[in-house]
VEXDREN-2710 file (C-alpha; in Angstrom, 1 decimal):
% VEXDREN-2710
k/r/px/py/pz
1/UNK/90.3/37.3/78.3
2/UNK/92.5/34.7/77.2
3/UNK/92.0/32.1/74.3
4/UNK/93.7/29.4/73.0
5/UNK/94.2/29.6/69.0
6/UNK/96.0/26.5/67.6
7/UNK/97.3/26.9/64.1
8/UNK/97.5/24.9/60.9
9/UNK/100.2/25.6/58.0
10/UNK/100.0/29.6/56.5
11/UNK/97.5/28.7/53.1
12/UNK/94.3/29.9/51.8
13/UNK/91.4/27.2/51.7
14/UNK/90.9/26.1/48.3
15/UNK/87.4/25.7/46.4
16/UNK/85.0/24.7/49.2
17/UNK/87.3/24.0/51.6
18/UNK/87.2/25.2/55.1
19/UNK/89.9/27.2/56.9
20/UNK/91.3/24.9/59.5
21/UNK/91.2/26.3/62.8
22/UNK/91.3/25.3/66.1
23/UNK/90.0/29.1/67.6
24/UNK/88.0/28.4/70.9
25/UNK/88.0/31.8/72.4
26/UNK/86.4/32.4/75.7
27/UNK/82.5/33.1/74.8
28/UNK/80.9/36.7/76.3
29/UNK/78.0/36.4/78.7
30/UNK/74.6/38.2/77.7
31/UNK/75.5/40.6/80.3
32/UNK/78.5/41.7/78.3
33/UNK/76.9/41.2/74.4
34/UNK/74.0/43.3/76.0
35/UNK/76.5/46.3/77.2
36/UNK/78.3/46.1/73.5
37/UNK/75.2/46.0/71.6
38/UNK/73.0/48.6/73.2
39/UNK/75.9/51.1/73.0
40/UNK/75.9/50.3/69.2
41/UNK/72.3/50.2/68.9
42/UNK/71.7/53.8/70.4
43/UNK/74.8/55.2/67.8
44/UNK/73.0/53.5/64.4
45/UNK/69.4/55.4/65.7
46/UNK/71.3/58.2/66.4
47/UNK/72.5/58.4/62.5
48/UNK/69.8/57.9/61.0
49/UNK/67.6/60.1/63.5
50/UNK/70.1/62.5/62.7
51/UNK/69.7/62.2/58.8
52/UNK/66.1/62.4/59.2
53/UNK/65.8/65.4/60.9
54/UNK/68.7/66.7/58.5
55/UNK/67.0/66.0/55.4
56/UNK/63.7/67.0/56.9
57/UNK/61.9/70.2/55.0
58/UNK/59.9/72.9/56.5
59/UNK/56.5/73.6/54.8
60/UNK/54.2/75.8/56.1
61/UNK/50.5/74.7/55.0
62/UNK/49.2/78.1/57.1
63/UNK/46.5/79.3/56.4
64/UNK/44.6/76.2/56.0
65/UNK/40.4/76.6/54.9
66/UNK/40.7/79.7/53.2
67/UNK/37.4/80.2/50.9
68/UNK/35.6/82.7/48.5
69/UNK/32.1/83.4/49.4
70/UNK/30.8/83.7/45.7
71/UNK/28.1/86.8/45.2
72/UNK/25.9/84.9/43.5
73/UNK/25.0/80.6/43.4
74/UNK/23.9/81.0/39.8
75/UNK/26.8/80.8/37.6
76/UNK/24.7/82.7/34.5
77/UNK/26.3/85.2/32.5
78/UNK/24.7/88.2/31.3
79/UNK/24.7/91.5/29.4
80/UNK/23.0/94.7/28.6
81/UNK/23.8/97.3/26.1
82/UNK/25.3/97.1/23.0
83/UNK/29.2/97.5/22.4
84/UNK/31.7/98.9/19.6
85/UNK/34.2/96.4/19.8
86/UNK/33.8/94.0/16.0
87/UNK/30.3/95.7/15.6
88/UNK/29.9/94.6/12.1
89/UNK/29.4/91.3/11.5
90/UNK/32.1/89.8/14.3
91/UNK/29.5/88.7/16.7
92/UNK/28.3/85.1/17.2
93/UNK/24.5/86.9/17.5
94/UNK/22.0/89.3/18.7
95/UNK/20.9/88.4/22.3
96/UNK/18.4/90.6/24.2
97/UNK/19.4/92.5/26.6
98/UNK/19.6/91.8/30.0
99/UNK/19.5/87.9/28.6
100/UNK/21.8/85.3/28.4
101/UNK/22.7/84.5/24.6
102/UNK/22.6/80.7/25.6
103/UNK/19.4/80.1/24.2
104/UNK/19.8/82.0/20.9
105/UNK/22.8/80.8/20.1
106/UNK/24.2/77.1/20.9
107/UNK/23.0/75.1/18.5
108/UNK/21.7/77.8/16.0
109/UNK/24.1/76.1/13.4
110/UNK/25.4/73.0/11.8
111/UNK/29.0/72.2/12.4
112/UNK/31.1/71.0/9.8
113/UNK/34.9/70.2/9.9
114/UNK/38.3/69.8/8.1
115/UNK/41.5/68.9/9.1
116/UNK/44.6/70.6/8.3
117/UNK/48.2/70.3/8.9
118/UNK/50.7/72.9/10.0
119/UNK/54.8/72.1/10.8
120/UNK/55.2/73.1/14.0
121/UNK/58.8/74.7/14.5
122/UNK/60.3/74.0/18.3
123/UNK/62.4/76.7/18.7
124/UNK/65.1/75.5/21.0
125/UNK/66.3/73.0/19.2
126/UNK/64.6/73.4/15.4
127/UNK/62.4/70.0/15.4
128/UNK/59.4/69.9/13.3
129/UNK/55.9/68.5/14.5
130/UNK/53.3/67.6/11.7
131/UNK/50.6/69.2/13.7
132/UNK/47.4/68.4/12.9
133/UNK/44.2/70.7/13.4
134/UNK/40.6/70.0/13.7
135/UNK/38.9/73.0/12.4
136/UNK/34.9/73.1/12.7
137/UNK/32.7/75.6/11.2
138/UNK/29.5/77.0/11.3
139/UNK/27.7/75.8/8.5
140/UNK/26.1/78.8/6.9
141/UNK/26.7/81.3/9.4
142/UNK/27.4/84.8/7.9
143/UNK/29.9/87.3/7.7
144/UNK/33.5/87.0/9.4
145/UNK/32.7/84.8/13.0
146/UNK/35.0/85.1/16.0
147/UNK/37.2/81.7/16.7
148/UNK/38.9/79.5/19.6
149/UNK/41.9/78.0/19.5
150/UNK/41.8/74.8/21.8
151/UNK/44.9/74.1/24.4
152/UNK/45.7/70.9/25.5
153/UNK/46.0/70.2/29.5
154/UNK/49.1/67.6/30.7
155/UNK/48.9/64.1/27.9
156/UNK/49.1/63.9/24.6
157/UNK/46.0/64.8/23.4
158/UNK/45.1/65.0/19.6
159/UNK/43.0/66.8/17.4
160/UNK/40.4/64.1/17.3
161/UNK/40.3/62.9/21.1
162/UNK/40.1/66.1/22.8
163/UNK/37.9/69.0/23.0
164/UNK/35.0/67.5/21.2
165/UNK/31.8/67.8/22.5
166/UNK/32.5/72.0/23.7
167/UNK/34.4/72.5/20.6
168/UNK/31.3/71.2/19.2
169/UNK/28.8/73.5/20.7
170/UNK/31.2/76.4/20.6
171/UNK/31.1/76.0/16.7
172/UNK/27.1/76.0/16.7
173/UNK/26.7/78.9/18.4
174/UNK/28.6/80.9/15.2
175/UNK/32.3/80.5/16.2
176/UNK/35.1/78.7/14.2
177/UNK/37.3/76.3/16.7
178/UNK/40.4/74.8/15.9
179/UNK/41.5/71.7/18.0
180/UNK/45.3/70.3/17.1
181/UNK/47.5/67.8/18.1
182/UNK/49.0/68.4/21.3
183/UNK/52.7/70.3/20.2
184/UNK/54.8/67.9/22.1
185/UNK/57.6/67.1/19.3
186/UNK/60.6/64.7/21.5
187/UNK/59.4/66.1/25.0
188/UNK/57.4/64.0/27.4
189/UNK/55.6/65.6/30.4
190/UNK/58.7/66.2/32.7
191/UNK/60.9/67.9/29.8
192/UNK/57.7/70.1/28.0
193/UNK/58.5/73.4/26.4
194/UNK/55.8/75.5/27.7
195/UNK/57.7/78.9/25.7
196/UNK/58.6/76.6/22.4
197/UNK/54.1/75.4/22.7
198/UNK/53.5/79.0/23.0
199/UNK/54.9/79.5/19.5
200/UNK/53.1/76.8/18.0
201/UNK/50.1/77.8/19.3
202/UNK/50.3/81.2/18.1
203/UNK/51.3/79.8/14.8
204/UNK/47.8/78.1/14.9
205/UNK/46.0/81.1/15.9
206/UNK/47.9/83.2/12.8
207/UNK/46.3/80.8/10.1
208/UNK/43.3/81.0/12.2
209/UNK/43.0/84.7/11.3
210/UNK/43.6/84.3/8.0
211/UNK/41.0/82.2/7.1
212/UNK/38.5/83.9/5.0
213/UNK/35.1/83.1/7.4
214/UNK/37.1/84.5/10.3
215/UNK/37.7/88.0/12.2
216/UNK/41.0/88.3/12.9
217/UNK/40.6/90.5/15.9
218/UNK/38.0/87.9/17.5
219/UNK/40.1/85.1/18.2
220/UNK/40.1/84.1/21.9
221/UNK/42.2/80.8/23.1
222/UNK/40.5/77.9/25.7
223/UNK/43.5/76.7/27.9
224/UNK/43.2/74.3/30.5
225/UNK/45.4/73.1/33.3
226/UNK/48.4/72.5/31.7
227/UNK/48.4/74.7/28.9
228/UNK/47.3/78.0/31.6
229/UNK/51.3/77.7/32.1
230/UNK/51.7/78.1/28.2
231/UNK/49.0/81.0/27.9
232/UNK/51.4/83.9/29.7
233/UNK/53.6/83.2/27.2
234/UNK/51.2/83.1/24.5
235/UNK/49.7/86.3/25.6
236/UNK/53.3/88.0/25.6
237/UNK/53.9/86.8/22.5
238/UNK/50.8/88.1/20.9
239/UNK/48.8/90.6/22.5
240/UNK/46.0/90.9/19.8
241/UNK/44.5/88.0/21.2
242/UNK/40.7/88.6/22.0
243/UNK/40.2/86.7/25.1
244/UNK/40.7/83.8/27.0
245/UNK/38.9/80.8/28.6
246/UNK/41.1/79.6/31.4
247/UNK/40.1/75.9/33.0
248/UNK/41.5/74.8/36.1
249/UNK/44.1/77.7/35.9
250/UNK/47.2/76.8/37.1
251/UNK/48.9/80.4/38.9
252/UNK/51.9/79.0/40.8
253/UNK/55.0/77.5/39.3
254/UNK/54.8/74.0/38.6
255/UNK/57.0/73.1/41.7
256/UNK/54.4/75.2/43.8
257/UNK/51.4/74.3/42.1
258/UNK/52.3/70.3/41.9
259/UNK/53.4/70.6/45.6
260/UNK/50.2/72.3/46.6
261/UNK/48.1/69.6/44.8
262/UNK/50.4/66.4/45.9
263/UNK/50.7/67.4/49.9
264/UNK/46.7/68.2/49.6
265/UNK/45.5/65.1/48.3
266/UNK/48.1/62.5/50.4
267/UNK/45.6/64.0/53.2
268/UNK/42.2/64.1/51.4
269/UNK/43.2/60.3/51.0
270/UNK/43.8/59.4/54.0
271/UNK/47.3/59.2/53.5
272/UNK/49.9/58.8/57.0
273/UNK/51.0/61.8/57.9
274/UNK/54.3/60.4/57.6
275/UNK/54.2/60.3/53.9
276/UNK/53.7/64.2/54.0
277/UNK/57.8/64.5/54.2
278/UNK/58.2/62.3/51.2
279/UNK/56.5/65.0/49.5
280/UNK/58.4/67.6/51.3
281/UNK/61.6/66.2/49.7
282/UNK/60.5/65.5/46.3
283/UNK/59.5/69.0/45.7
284/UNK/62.7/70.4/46.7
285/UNK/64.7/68.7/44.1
286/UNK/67.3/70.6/42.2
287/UNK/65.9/69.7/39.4
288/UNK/68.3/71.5/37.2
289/UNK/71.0/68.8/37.9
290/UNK/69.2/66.7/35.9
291/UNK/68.8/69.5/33.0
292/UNK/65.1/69.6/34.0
293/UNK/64.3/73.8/34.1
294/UNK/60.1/73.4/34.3
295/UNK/59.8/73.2/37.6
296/UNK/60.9/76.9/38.5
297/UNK/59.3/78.5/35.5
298/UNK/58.1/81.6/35.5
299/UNK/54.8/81.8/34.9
300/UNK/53.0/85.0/36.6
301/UNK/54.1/86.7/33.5
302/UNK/52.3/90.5/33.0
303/UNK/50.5/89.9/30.2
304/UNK/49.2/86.5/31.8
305/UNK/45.3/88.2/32.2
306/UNK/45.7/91.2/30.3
307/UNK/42.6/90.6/28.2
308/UNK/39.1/89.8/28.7
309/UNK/39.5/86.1/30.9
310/UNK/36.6/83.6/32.1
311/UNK/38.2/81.3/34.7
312/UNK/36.2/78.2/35.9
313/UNK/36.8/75.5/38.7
314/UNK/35.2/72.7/40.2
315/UNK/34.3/72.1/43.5
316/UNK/35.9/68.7/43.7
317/UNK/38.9/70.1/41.4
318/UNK/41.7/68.9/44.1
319/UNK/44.4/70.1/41.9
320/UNK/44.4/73.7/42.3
321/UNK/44.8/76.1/44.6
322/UNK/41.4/78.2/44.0
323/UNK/41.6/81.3/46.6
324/UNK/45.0/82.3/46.4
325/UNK/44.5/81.5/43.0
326/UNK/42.0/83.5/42.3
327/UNK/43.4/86.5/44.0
328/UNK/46.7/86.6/42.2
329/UNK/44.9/86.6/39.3
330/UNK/42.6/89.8/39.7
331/UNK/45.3/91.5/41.3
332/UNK/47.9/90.8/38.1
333/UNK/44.2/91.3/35.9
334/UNK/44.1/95.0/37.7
335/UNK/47.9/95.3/37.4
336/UNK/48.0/95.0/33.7
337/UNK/44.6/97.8/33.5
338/UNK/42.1/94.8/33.1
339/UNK/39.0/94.4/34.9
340/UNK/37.1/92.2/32.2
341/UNK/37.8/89.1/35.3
342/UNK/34.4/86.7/35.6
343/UNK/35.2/83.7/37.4
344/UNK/32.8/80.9/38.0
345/UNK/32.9/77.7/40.5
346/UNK/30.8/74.5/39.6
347/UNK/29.1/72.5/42.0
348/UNK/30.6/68.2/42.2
349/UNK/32.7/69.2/38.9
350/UNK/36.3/68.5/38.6
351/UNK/39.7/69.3/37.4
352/UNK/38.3/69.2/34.2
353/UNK/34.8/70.3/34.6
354/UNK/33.5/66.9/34.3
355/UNK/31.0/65.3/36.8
356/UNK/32.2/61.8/38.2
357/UNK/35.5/60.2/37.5
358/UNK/37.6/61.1/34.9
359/UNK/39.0/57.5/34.3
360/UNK/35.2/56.8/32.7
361/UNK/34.8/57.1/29.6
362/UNK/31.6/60.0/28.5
363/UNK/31.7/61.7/31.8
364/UNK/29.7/64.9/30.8
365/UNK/30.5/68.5/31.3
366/UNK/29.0/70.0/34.3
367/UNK/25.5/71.2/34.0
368/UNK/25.6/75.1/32.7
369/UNK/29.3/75.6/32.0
370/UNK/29.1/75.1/28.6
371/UNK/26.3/77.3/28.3
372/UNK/28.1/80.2/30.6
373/UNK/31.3/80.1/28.5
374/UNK/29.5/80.6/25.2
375/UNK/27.3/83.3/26.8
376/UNK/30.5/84.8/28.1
377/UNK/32.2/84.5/25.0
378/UNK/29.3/86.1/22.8
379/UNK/28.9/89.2/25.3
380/UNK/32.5/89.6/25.3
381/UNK/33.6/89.4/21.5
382/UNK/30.6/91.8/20.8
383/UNK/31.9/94.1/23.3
384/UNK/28.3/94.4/25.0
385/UNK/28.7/95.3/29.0
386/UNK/28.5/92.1/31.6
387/UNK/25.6/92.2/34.2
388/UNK/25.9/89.2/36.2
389/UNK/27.8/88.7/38.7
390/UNK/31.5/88.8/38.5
391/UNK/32.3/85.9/40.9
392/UNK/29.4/83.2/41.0
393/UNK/28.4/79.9/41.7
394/UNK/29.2/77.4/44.6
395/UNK/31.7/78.5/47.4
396/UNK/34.9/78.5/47.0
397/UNK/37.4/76.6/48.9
398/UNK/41.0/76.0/49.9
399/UNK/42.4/73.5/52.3
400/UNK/46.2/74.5/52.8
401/UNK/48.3/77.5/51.4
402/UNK/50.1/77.0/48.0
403/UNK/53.9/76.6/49.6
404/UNK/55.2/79.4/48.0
405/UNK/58.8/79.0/49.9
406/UNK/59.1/76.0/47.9
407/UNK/62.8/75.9/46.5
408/UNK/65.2/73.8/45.3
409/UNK/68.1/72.2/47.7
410/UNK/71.3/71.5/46.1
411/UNK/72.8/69.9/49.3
412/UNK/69.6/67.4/49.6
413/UNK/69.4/66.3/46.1
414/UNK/73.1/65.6/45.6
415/UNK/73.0/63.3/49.2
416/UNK/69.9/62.1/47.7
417/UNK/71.2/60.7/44.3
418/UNK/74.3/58.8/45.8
419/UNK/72.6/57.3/48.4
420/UNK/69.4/55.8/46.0
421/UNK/72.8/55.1/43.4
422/UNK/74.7/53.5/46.1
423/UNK/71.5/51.4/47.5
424/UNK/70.8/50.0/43.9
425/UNK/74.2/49.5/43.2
426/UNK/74.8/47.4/46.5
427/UNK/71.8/45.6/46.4
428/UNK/72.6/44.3/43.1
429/UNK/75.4/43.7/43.5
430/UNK/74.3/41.4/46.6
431/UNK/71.8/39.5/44.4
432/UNK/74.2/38.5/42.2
433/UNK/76.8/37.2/44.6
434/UNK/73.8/35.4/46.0
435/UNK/73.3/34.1/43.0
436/UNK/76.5/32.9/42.2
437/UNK/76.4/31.2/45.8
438/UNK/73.7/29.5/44.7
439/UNK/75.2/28.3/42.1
440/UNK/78.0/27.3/43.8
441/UNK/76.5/25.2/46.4
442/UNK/74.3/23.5/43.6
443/UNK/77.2/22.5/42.1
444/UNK/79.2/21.6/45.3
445/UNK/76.2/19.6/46.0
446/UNK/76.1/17.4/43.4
447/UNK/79.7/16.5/43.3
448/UNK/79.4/15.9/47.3
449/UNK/82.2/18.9/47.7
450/UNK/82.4/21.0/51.1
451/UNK/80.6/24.4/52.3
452/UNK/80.5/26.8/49.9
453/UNK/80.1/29.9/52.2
454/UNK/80.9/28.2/55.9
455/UNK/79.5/31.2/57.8
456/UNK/80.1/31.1/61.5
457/UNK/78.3/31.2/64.8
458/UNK/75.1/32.2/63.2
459/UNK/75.8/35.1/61.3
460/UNK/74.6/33.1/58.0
461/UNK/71.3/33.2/59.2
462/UNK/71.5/36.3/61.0
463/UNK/72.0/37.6/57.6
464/UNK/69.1/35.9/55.8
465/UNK/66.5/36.8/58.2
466/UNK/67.8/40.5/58.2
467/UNK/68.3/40.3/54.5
468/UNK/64.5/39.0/54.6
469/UNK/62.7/41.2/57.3
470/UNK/64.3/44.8/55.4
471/UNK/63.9/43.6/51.9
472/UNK/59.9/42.9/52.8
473/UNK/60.3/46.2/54.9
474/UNK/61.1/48.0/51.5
475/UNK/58.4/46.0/49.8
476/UNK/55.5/47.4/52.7
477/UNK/57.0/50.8/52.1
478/UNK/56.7/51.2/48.3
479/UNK/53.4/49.1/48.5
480/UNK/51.7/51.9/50.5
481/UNK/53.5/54.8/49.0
482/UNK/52.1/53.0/45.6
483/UNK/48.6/52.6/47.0
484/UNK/49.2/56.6/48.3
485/UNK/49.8/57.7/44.5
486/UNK/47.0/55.5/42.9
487/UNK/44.4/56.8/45.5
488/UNK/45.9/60.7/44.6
489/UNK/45.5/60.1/40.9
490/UNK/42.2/59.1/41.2
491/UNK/41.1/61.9/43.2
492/UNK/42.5/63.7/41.1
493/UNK/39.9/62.9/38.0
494/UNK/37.1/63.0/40.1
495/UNK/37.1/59.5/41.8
496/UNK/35.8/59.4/45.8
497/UNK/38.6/58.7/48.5
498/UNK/38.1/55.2/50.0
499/UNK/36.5/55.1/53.4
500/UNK/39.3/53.1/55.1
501/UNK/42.6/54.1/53.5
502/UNK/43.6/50.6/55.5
503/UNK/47.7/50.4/53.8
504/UNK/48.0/54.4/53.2
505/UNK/47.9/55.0/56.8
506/UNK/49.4/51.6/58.5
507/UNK/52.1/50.6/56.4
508/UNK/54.4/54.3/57.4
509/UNK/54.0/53.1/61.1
510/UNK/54.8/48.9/60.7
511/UNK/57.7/50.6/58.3
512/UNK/59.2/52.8/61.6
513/UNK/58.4/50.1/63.8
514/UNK/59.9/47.1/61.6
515/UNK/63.0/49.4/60.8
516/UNK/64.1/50.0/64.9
517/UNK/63.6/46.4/65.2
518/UNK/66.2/45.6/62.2
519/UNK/68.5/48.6/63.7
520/UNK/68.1/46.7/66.7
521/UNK/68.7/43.1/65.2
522/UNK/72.0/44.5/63.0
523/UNK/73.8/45.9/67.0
524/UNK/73.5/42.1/68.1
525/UNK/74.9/40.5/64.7
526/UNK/77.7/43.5/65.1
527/UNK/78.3/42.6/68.6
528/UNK/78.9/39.3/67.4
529/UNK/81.1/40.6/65.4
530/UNK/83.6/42.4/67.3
531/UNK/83.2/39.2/69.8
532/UNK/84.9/37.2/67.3
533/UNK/87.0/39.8/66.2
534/UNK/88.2/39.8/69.7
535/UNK/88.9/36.9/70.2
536/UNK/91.2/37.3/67.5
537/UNK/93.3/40.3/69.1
538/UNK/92.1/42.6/66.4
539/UNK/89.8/44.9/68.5
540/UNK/93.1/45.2/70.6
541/UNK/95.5/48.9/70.2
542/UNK/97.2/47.8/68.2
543/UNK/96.3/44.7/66.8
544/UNK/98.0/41.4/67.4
545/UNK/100.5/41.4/64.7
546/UNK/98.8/39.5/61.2
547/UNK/95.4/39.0/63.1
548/UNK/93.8/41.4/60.4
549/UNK/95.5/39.5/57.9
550/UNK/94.6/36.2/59.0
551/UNK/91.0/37.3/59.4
552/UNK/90.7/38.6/55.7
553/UNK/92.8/36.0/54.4
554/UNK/90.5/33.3/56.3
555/UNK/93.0/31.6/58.3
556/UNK/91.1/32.8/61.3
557/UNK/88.1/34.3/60.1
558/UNK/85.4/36.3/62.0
559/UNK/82.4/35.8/59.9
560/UNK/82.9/33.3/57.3
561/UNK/85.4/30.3/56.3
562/UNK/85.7/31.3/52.4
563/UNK/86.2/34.2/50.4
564/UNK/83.0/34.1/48.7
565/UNK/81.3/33.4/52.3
566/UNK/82.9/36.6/53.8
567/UNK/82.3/39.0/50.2
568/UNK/78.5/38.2/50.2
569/UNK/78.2/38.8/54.7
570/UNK/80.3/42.8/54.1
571/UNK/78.3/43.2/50.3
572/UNK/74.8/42.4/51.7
573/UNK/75.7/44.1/54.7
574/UNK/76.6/47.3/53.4
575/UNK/73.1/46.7/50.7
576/UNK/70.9/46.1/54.2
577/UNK/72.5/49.1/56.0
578/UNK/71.6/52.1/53.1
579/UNK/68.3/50.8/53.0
580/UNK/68.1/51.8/56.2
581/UNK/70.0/55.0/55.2
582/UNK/67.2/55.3/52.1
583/UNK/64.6/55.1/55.3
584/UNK/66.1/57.5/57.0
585/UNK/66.4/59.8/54.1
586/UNK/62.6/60.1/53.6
587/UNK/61.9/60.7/57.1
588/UNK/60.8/57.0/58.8
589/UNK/63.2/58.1/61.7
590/UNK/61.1/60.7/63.0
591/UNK/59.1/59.6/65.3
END
């Protein structure tokens, strides 16, 4: 191909003003753009096919419906006999035998309460908490009573907003409770120090047992969620605890119980499939790159259900994996010589035992469990021997397995941070030279100056509609993943899935679709690219001598007329092209 190129004088276009050039190369046919292009098309899905399947993780959700047929529907707890254990005056009353001590003893007494405040010590680094505690009493009960220390689940809860209607009927059955402030100190729920809580905790408990209305050898803990990985490490730190109310225990490791529980409910919602690998990635995070060591903690610890432990779950709790749960924990309860194991499963409760959603404020407990735990509690403390069932209530159920090959991957989190780096940086980098564009041609307009980017044969608004079509692409995609995380959270507390998850399941597929198209798209504003580029002899081994000069220098340029012109085309086209990388990295390429 042969083209005439007519030069002016060797000088860079100042301010506004175009490059002149007399280049009129021969233009390609559609035949031969097509031939360039598709080439170049097939090579970009390639990558990022490639990166996809790369970054892709395997997670094996086998077996899926696992369930515990419970002995018995009625979740009752019962005993017969009379024990040793605190005989004289350490019980929380005299049930019948064969009875449940329900009846007799919630709401027996008045409950009066005090606050106190203890200085919590964080270990690790030596920071002090002003903890405050909400102690409630029996009012006129008689001789030393048996206690609960409270254990807050993930939040901040406080002494006064948590725990109050069962640390309220706990106390009128004849125990003392204490409920403090959440021992949180300069941590927030990423960074908590589940070993450091366990000592604060136990500080609790220690002025617990001191008080003068209190048996020091009855005083059991209530942990939920959360706090059931701070409760192994409570119970290694002090064994003399009595006993142990675990709510929505979680067994796993936070990376394998939050993986479970994520990759569960993005199906219970109705959730693309497609957004499955999002979670995939997430969870294998090297988190420790970012100084974060929670994730991987060990939390089967031996002592974990050493003592006498009531565990309860709900039958819409979607958080937790119940059977496997369940069976770790008898089999470490047995492990550690202790068969003192009653769990119980509520009917339309959740995580937290209430009924309904969470979000609403006054959702009640569910009907009987605060009846079964003091029951439990009573029997237990007085050492008496349990006749009910051991495992009760409504069936138990488990969708997938808990990913227990969950681990981190150095290799994927590193590629991960540069690119989501590299994507902000470059797109901010292009807003602000689009900005300064702007200004620019406001400016140029009102002093009647020339072009202030003098793109060529298109490509200027090639690269607004690109810019345009992946920058809404990016908007669908964190739109639906947003509407995927709302709907999980609200499971979560107890809330109903919506009957048509409408975004949650179309937006992954527009996302693929809409992406090709722009892979597609970006191989014919390339093509036009090397055409020009071409034309200029720079495609050519070698080069014409100076044409890659002239073409950066703009005195015969392939995209744009000025400097600022051809930074903003390779700036916003480097931004465009790792969004596409940033879709390829969460799996939209595998199709």
């Amino acid at each position: 191909m042969v083209s005439r190129v007519n030069r002016v004088p060797n000088r860079e276009p100042q301010g506004g003003e175009v490059a002149q050039t007399a280049v009129q190369p021969e233009r390609w046919g559609r035949g031969r753009r097509l031939k360039v292009s598709l080439p170049i098309f097939i090579i970009l899905i390639g990558i990022l096919v490639t990166i996809s399947n790369i970054t892709a993780v395997p997670w094996n959700t086998e077996p899926t419906g696992q369930s515990i047929e419970t002995l018995s529907p009625d979740t009752a707890v019962t005993f017969s006999g009379s024990g040793d254990r605190h005989a004289s005056g350490s019980t929380a009353g005299n049930a019948a035998d064969s009875a449940s001590a329900s009846a007799d003893n919630q709401g027996r007494y008045q409950v009066a309460s005090h606050h106190v405040t203890i200085k919590a010590v964080r270990p690790a680094t030596g920071e002090v908490q002003s903890m405050r505690v909400n102690i409630r009493e029996p009012v006129g009960a008689s001789g030393k009573r048996p206690a609960v220390v409270f254990m807050h689940g993930a939040g901040y809860g406080t002494s006064d907003n948590s725990f109050a209607d069962i640390a309220h009927d706990i106390t009128s059955a004849g125990f003392v409770t204490a409920v403090p402030d959440k021992p949180v100190w300069s941590t927030n729920d990423i960074t908590r120090d589940y070993p450091g809580s366990a000592v604060a905790y136990d500080q609790l408990i220690r002025l617990v047992r001191a008080m003068d209305d209190v048996d020091a050898h009855g005083v059991g803990i209530y942990a939920t969620s959360e706090s059931t990985w701070i409760s192994p490490y409570l119970l290694t730190l002090d064994p003399d605890i009595a006993f142990q109310v675990l709510l929505s225990t979680m067994v796993y490791t936070p990376r394998q119980a939050l993986g479970f529980f994520v990759a569960q409910n993005f199906t219970l919602v109705g959730a693309n499939n497609g957004y499955q690998s999002i979670v995939r990635r997430v969870f294998h995070i090297d988190s420790s790159m970012f100084g974060l060591a929670n994730l991987d903690i060990p939390v089967q610890l031996k002592a974990a259900y050493s003592i006498p432990t009531f565990v309860a779950y709900g039958s819409k709790d979607v958080m937790t994996a119940q059977v496997e749960g369940i069976r770790k924990i008898v089999d470490m309860a047995r492990a550690s010589g202790n068969r003192d194991v009653t769990v119980r499963s509520y009917p339309v409760a959740n995580h937290v035992l209430r009924l309904g959603d969470e979000a609403d404020a006054g959702t009640e407990l569910s009907d009987n469990y605060v009846g079964d735990v003091i029951d439990w509690a009573v029997g237990t403390v007085q050492g008496r021997t349990q006749t009910s069932e051991r495992v009760a209530g409504s069936q138990i159920y488990q969708s997938i397995a808990v990913p227990v090959e969950l681990q981190s991957n150095r290799f994927l989190s590193l590629y991960g941070v540069i690119l989501h780096g590299a994507m902000l940086a470059l797109l901010l980098a292009a807003a602000i030279i689009a900005l300064i564009a702007l200004g620019v041609k406001i400016r140029h307009l009102i002093r009647h100056e020339g072009p202030v980017l003098a793109m060529r044969h298109g490509f200027g608004g090639s690269l607004l509609a690109l810019a345009t079509t992946t920058m809404a692409t990016l908007i669908l995609f964190a739109a639906g993943l947003g509407q995927v995380c709302y709907a999980v959270v609200k499971l979560g507390w107890g809330g109903a899935p919506a009957e048509d998850p409408g975004m949650m399941y179309w937006s992954w597929p527009m996302v693929q679709v809409v992406s090709t198209l722009v892979v597609w798209a970006w191989s014919r504003v390339l093509t036009g690219v090397i055409e020009e580029a071409s034309a200029r002899g720079i495609t050519r081994l070698p080069p014409r001598k100076g044409a890659i000069r002239d073409a950066f220098t703009g005195r015969e340029p392939v995209v744009a007329s000025t400097r600022l012109g051809r930074v903003l085309f390779w700036v916003t086209t480097l931004a465009l092209m790792h969004v596409l990388l940033f879709f390829a990295f969460w799996g939209l390429f595998i199709y």
